[in-house]
C-alpha positions as CSV (number, residue, x, y, z in Angstrom):
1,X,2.8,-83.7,58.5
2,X,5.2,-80.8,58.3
3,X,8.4,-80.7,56.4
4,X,11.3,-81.3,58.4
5,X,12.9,-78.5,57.9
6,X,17.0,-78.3,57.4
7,X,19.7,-77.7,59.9
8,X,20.5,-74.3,58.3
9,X,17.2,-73.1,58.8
10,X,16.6,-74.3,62.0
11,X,19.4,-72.1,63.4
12,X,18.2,-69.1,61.5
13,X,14.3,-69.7,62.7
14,X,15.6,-70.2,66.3
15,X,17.7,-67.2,65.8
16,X,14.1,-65.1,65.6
17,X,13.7,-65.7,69.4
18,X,16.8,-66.3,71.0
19,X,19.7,-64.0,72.0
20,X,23.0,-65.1,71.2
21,X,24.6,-63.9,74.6
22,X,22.3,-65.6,76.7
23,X,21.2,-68.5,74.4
24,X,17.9,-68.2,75.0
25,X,15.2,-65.4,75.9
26,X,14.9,-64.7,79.8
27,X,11.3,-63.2,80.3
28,X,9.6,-62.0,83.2
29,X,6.2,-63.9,84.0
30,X,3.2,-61.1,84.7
31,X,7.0,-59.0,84.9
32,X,8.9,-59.4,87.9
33,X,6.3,-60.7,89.8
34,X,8.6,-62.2,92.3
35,X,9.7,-58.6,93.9
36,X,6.5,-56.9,92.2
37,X,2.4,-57.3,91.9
38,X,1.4,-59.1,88.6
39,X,0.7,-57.9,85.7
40,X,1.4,-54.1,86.4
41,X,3.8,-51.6,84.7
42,X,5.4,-51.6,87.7
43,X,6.5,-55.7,87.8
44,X,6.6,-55.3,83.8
45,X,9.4,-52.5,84.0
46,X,11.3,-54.4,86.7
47,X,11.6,-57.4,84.7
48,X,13.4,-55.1,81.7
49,X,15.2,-53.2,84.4
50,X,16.5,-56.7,86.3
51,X,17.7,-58.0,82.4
52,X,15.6,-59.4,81.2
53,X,15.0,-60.3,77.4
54,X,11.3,-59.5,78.2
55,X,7.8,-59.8,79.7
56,X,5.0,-61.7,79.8
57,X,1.2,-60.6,80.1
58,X,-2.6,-61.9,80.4
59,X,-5.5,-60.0,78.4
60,X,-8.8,-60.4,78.4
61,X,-11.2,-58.9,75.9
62,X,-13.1,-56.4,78.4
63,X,-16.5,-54.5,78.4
64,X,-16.0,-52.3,75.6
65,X,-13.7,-54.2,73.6
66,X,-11.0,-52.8,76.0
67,X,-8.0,-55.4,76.3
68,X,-7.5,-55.7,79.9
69,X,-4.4,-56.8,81.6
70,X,-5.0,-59.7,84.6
71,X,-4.6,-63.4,84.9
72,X,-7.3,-64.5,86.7
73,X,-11.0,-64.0,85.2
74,X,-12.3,-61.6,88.4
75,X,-10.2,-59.4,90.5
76,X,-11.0,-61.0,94.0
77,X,-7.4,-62.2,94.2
78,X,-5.5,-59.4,93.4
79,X,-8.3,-56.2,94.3
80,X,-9.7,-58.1,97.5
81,X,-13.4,-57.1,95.7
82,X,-14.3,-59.6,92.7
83,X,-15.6,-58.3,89.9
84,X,-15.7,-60.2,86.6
85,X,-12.7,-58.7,84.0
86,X,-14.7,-59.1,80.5
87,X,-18.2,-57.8,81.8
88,X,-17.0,-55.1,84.4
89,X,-17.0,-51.5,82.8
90,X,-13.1,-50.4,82.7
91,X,-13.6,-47.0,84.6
92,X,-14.4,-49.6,87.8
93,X,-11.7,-51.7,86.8
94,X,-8.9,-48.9,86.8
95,X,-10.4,-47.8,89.7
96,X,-8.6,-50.7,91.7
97,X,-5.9,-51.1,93.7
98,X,-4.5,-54.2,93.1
99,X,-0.7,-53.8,94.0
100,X,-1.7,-53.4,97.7
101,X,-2.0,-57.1,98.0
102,X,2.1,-57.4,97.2
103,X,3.3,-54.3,99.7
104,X,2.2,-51.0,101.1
105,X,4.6,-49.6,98.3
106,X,2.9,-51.5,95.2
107,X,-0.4,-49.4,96.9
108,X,-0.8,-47.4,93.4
109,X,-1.1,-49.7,91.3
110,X,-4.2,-49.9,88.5
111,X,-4.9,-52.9,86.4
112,X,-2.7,-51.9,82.9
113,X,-4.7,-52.2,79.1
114,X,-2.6,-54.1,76.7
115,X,-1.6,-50.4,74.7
116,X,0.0,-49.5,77.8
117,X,2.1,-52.3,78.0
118,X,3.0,-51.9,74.6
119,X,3.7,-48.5,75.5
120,X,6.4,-49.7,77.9
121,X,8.3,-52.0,75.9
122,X,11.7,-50.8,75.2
123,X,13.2,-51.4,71.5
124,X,14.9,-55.4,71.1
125,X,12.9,-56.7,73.9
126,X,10.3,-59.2,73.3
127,X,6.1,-58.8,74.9
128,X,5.0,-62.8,75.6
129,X,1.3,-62.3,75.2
130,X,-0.9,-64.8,76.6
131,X,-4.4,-64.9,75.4
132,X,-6.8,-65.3,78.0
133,X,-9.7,-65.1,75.7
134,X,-10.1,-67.2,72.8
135,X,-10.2,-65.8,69.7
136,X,-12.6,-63.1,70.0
137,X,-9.6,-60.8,71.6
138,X,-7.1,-61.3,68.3
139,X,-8.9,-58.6,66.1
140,X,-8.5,-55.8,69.0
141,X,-5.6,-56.7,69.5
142,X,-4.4,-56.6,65.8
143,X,-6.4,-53.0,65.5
144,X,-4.2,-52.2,68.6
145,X,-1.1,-52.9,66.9
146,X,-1.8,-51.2,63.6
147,X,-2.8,-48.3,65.4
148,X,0.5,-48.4,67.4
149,X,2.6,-49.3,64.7
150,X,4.5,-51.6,66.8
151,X,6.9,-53.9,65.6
152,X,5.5,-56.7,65.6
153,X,8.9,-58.8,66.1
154,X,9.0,-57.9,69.4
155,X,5.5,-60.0,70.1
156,X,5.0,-63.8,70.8
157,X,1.6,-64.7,71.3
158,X,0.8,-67.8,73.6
159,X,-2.4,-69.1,74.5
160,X,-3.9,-72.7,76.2
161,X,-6.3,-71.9,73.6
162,X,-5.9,-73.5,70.7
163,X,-8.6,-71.8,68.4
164,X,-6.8,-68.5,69.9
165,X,-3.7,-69.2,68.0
166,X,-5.4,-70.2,65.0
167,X,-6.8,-66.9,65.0
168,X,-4.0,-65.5,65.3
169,X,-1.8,-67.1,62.8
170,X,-5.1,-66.1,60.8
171,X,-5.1,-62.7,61.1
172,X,-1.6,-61.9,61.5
173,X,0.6,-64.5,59.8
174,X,3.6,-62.4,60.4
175,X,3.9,-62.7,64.2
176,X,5.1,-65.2,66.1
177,X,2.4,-67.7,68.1
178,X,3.0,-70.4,70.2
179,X,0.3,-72.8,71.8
180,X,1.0,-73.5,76.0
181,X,0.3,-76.4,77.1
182,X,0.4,-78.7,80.2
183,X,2.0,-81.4,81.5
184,X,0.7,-82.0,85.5
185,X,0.7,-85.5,85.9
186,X,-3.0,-87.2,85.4
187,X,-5.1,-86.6,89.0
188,X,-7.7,-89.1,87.7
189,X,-7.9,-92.6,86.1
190,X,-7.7,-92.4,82.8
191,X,-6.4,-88.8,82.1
192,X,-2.9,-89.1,80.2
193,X,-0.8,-86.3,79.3
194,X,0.0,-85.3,75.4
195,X,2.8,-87.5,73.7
196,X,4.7,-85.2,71.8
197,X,3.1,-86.7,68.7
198,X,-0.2,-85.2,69.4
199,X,1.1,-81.7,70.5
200,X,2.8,-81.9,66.9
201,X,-0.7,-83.0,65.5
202,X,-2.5,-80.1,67.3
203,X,0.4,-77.2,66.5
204,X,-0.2,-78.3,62.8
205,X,-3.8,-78.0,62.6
206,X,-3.4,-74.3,63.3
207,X,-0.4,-73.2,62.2
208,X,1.6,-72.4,65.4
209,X,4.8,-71.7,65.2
210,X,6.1,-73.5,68.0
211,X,5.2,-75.3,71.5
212,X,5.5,-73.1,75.0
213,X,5.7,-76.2,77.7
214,X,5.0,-76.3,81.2
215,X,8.6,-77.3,82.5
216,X,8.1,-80.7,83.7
217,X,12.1,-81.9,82.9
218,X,10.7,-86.1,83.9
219,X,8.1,-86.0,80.6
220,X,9.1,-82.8,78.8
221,X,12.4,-84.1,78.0
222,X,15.2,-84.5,74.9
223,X,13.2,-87.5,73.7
224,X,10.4,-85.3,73.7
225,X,11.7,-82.2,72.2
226,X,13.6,-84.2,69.8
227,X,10.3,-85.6,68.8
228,X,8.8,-82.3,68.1
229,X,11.9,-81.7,65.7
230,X,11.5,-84.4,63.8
231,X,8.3,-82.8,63.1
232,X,9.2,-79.7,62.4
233,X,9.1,-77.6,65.3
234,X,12.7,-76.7,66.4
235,X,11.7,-73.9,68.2
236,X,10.2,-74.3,71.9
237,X,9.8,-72.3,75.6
238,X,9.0,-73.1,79.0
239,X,7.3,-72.2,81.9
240,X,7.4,-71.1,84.9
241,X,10.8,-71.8,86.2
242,X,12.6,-70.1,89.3
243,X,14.7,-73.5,90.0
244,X,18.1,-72.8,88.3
245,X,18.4,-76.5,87.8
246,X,14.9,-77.0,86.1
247,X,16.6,-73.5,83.7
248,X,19.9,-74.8,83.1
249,X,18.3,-78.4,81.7
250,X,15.8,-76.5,79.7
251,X,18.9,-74.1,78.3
252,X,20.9,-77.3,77.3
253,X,17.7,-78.7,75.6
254,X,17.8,-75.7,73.7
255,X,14.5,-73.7,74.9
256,X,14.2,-70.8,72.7
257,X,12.7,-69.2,75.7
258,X,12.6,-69.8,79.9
259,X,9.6,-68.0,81.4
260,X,10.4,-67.3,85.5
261,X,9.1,-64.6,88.2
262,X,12.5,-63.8,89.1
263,X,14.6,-62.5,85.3
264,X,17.3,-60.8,87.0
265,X,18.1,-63.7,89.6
266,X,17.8,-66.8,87.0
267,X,19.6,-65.1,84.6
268,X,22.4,-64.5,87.6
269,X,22.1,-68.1,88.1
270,X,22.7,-69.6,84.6
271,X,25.3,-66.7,84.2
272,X,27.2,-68.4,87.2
273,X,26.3,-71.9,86.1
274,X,27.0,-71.5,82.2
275,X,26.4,-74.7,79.9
């Protein structure tokens, strides 16, 4: 078991993710993928332009060891054709429209590669990037950044992949990482969700720096969270939230971070509803 680690340095390790006007990170989910198509420049722009504190990505380890930028694991959704995103060459990938889908005027846009979206990323604002591979993607990544010589303050990692965040506490100790996780209520017999105990247990066998929760406010609650404090993990976000309600009881909690499709409108709302 971890440390417990003092009030003093809870407030300055908190202090790494959250921004003292809002009191906590406002970050656009695939961008601004309420007004915009996922996972595009175009919805990643929006979110910064809209206020918020950042955005949040998918990436896949592609053909080619290109880092591709897309949630779901073929294109059908999004493209209206499916082809798979880690074994399709890239030139066929960028060839596809998949902003069409969202509006007529979203018609141009091409799936993004994760150096683009660094590319984007204004100075002070923070890229959430969610592993969709497991740990195979972390060394490209970390080659990526080097190559870049991005700050790497401005990136969060987050993965539902456990051994993905192992890696890349691993490889690159220095960055922030954060393991998502869950908490639909059970659809058979049986199935339980994790007590806050275990998702301590699991965020200590590799190293993550922190919890990002699926905002469920009747089980992830203060008993919860305090829980995770007591072991050592005062830092925590949540996801995906567009109800100002479900936002404002996450802000009071504390959440370092509140992941929504709509930056510019939550952040309105909590502005208008302060704690």
């Amino acid at each position: 078991m971890r440390r417990v680690p003092s009030l003093a340095l809870i407030v300055l390790i908190m202090g790494e993710l959250v921004t003292p006007a809002s009191g906590q990170l406002i970050i656009g989910h695939r961008g601004a993928s309420h007004d915009a198509p996922e996972n595009t420049l175009a919805a990643f722009k929006l979110a910064i332009e809209q206020g918020g504190d950042g955005f949040e990505g998918d990436y896949w380890l592609g053909a080619g060891d290109r880092i591709v930028c897309l949630h779901d694991a073929d294109t059908k959704r999004v493209a209206g054709v499916k082809l798979s995103v880690t074994r399709t060459p890239w030139e066929q990938l960028r060839a596809l429209d998949i902003g069409s889908w969202k509006a007529p005027q979203w018609k141009d846009e091409r799936i993004p590669t994760y150096e683009q979206c660094l590319a984007i990323l204004p100075a002070g604002k923070k890229f959430f990037v969610e592993l969709k591979s497991k740990g195979e993607v972390v060394a490209p990544i970390r080659k990526a950044i080097v190559e870049s010589k991005f700050p790497r303050e401005q990136i969060v990692f987050i993965s539902f992949h456990a051994s993905a965040i192992a890696e890349c506490k691993k490889q690159m100790p220095d960055v922030k990482a954060l393991w998502l996780c869950g908490f639909d209520k059970p659809k058979k017999k049986g199935d339980k969700r994790k007590t806050a105990d275990e998702v301590a247990d699991t965020l200590d066998e590799i190293h993550a720096d922190g919890l990002n929760a699926q905002a469920v406010p009747d089980y992830v609650d203060a008993k919860f969270i305090a829980r995770l404090r007591e072991r050592g993990y005062p830092k925590f976000g949540v996801w995906t939230v567009d109800d100002p309600k479900v936002a404002k009881f996450y802000a009071d909690l504390g959440a370092s971070a509140i992941t929504t499709n709509r930056p510019g409108w939550l952040r309105e709302q909590l502005h208008d509803n302060p704690r």
